[in-house]
N, C-alpha and C positions, 0 to 999 in steps of 0.2 A: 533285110532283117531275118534272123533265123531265130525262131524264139523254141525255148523247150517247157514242154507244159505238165500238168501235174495229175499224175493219176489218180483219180477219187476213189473207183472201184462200182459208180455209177454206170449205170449200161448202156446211156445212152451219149458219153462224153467221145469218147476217141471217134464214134461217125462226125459229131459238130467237129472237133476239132478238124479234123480232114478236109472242112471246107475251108480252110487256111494255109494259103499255099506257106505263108510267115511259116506256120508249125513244121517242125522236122526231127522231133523227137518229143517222145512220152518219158518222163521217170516217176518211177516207183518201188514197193517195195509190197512184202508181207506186212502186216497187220504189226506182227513181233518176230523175230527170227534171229538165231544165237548170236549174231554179230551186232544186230543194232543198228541203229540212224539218227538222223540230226532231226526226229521229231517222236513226242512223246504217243506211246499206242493206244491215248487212251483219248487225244487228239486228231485221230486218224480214222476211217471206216473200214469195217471187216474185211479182211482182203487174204483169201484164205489160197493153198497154193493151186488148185484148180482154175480159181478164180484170175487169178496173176496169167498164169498159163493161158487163158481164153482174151487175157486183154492181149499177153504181146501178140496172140495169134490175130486179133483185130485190126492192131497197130503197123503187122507186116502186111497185111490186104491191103492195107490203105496206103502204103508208103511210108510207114514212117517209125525209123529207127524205134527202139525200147535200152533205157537203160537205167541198171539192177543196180539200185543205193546201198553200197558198205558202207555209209557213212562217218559210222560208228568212230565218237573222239578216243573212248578210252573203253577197252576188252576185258574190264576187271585182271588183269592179269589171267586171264584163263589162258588166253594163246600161247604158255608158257609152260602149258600140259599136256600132257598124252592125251587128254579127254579133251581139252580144248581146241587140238592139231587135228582129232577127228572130224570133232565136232565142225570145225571151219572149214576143210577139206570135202565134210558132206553137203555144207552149204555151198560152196562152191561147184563141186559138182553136177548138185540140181540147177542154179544157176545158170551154169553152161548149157546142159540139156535143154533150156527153154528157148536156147536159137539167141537170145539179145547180142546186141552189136557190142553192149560195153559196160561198166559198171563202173562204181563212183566212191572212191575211197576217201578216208583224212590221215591214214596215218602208213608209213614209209612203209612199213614191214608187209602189208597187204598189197600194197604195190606190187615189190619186189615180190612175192608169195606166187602172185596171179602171172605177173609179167616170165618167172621161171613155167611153170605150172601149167597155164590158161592161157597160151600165144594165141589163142585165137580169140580172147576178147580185147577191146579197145579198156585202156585205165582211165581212169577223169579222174581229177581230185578235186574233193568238194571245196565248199569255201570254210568250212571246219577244219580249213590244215592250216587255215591263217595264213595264206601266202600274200603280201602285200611289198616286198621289197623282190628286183632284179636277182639278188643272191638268191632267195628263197626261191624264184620261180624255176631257176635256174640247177636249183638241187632237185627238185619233182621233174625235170625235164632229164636231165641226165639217170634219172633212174625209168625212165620210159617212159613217163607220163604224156598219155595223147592229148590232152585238154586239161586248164586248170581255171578253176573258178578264182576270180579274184575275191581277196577277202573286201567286201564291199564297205563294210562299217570301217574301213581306213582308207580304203578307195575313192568309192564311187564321186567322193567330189577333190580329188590329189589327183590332176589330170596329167599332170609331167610324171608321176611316177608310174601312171597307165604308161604312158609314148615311151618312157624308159623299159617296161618289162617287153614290152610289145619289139621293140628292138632290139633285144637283145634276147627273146626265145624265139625260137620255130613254132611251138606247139602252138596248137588253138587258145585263144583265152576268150572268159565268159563271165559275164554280169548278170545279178541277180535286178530283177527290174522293180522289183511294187514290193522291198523291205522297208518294214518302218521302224526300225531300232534304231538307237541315239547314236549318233554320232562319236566312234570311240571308245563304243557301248562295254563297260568293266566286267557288266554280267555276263558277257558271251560266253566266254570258257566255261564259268561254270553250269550256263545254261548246255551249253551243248554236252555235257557229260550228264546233267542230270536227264536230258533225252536219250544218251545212248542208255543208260541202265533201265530207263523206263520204257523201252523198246525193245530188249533181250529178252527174249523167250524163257532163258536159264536162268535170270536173276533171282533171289533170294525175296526180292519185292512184288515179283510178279507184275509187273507196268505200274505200281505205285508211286506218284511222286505229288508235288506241292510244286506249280509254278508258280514260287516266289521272285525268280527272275524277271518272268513276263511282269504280272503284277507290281514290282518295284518300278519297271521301266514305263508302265503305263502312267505311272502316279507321277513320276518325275515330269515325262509331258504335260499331264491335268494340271502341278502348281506351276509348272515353266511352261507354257505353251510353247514358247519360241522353240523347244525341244522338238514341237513338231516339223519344224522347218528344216532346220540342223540333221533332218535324221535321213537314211543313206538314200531312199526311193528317186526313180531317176522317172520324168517325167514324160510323156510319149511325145511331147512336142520337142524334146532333147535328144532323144536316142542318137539322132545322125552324127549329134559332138562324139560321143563315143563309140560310134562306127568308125567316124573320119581317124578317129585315134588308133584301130584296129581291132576292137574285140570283133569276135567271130559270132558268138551265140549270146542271147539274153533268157535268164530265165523269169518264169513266173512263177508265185508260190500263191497256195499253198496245197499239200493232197486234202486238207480235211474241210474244203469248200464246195460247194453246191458246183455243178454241172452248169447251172444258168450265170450264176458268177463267174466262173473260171470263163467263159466263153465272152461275158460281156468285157471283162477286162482286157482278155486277150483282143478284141474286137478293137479296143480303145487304141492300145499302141499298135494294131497294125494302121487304124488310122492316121493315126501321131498326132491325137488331139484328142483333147477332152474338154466338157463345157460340165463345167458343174463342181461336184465337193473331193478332192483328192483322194480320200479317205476312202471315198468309193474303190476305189484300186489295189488297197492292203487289207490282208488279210485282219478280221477279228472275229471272234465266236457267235457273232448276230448272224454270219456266212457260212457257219456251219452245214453240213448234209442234215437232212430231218429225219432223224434214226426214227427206224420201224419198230415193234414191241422188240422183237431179238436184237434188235443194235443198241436197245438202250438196256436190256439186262445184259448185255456185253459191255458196257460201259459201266452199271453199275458194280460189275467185279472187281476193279479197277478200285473202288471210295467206299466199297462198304467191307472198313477195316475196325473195328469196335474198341478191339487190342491196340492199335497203331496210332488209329487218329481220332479226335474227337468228334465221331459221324453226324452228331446234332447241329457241332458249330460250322461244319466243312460245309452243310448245305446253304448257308449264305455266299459261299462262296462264288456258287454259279451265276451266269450272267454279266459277269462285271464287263461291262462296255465303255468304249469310245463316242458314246451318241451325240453329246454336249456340244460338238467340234463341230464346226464347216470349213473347211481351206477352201480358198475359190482359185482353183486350181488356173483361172487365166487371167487372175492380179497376180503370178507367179512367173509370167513371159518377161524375159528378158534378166532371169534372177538366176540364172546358170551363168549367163554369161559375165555378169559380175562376181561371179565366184571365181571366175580363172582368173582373175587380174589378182587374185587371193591367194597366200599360205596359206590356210587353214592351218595347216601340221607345226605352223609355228608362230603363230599369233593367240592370243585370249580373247575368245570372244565380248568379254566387257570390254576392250579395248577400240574392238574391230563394229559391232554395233550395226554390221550390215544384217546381220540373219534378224536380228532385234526390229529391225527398221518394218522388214518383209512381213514376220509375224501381221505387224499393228496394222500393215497395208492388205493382209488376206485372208487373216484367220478373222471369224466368226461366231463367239462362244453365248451360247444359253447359262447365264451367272448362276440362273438357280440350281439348275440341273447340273453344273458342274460344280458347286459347294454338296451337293448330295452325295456325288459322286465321289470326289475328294474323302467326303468323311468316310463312305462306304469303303474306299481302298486303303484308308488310316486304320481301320478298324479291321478289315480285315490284315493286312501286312503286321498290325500290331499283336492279332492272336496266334500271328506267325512267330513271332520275333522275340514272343513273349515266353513260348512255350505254353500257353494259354489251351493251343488249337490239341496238344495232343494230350490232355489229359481232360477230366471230367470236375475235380474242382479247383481254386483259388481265381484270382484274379489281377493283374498286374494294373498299376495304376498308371505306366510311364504311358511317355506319347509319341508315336512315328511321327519326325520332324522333313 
């Protein structure tokens, strides 16, 4: 297993990592930087360019590859300008300067940009280019792509369509391991653009944003739990099905987790087993880094918008957790394997009734705490939905169903 793990910007992360012969690459990024990423800056830890500079220099003492996230879905159209063709060509540049093996694009143009430009970095594309079908992998390969993350939320349980891309490119292919998004998940797209602008350094928002996305998709879990089951995370007592299939690298998420977390996870699937609550493995904001006084007035730059958003009601916002849940992660053996005897991709699941079955056999919910919870994420998604959150009076009376 070669697993790629996630730079927090903690000091003492890439030594533990190192004790993992599994680990063979770090990625990360700046904090914010005029291209942008598949994660919002205000979800991330300070990560300033010195700072970056002293991790890859860590990363190469130690053995182990570094590579620089473009991951950026959508560039505002700046790339389109004289200021924007600078601007991306100075990020690239320093990029290069910092020695990394490779960097990590979604969209074609950056590719080809770097691959004329930057012959001596390695391209990846990230799984924000939505590659899930043999044609698509097929079009990133031929334009030079060294490595392509599979789009997991279509993947990671469409095992014929793995053994089909896998056979028909050359390049490396790579799975994301401990996501928990739904199965199919509608908000991706515009989750993932709402991170790239919240993550550009030039934007007009300055990292402002409302994960409405995350939020919608957690509530969908709280009234479906079966959502939990259905959703893309790949188990560490499974990994070897999709080795045997061909992927190359597994990643782990996320950057903006504890050093102690990111280690114990990684820990779990080098073992290929876990005993206890699954949930322990995906990312959620209880796993956060514990910002010092200056990480949290760097965060509060970010929400204290007076003009934009309603700052009194945004602070209920904080906290909203998954706590409610237990998945008992080994009532779940032997539940991959009855998924490949499955279409997923072309069955309904009222029909098919196996993920429904799994649920009742593994999950574990506190009633009370999850009717609290529920309301708390009604309530808030409703001062979203309502326009309620960005102003100072009225009141809507509808109800998120």
């Amino acid at each position: 297993m070669k697993i790629c793990a996630p730079l927090n910007g903690e000091e003492d992360l890439i030594p533990k990592l190192s004790r993992f012969k599994e680990v063979v690459e770090v990625y990360g990024k700046l904090t914010s930087d005029f291209v942008g990423g598949g994660k919002h800056s205000f979800q991330t830890p300070m990560i300033t360019e010195s700072k970056l500079r002293r991790a890859v220099k860590e990363a190469h003492s130690r053995g182990l590859e570094f590579n620089y996230l473009l991951n950026s879905s959508c560039l505002d159209n700046m790339e389109w300008t004289a200021f924007g063709q600078r601007k991306i060509r100075k990020m690239l540049d320093w990029v290069s300067s910092l020695g990394v093996e490779a960097v990590t694009v979604a969209l074609p143009y950056l590719l080809e940009l770097i691959k004329k430009r930057y012959s001596g970095l390695k391209v990846y594309v990230s799984d924000l280019a939505y590659v899930s079908t043999l044609r698509q992998a097929r079009f990133w390969e031929d334009l030079g792509a060294d490595r392509i993350t599979l789009f997991n939320v279509e993947l990671s349980r469409d095992f014929s369509a793995i053994k089909q891309i896998r056979n028909g490119v050359k390049c490396q292919l790579k799975l994301i391991l401990n996501a928990n998004c739904l199965s199919g998940c509608p908000f991706y797209m515009h989750h993932a653009n709402i991170a790239a602008h919240s993550s550009q350094s030039g934007h007009r928002l300055k990292g402002f944003a409302i994960d409405y996305c995350r939020m919608r998709c957690r509530y969908q879990q709280l009234i479906e739990p079966v959502n939990f089951i259905r959703s893309t995370w790949i188990r560490p007592e499974d990994v070897h099905y999709y080795e045997k299939l061909g992927v190359d690298y597994f990643k782990v998420i996320d950057r903006g987790m504890k050093t102690e977390t990111i280690i114990y996870i990684i820990g779990a699937y080098v073992k290929r087993e876990y005993k206890g609550n699954l949930l322990d493995l995906f990312p959620d904001p209880s796993k956060g880094i514990t910002f010092s006084k200056a990480h949290l007035l760097h965060k509060l730059r970010y929400f204290f918008r007076p003009f934009t958003v309603n700052v009194i009601k945004l602070r209920k916002f904080s906290g909203l957790l998954n706590n409610c849940v237990y998945i008992d992660n080994k009532k779940l053996d032997g539940f991959i394997e009855g998924i490949m005897g499955k279409d997923c991709s072309r069955l309904l699941c009222e029909d098919c009734g196996y993920c429904l079955d799994k649920a009742k056999e593994s999950i574990l919910i506190d009633e009370e705490l999850n009717i609290k919870m529920k309301a708390r994420y009604a309530e808030c998604l409703q001062e979203v939905i309502s326009g309620e959150l960005f102003g100072y009076t009225g009141r809507s009376k509808d109800k998120v169903g």
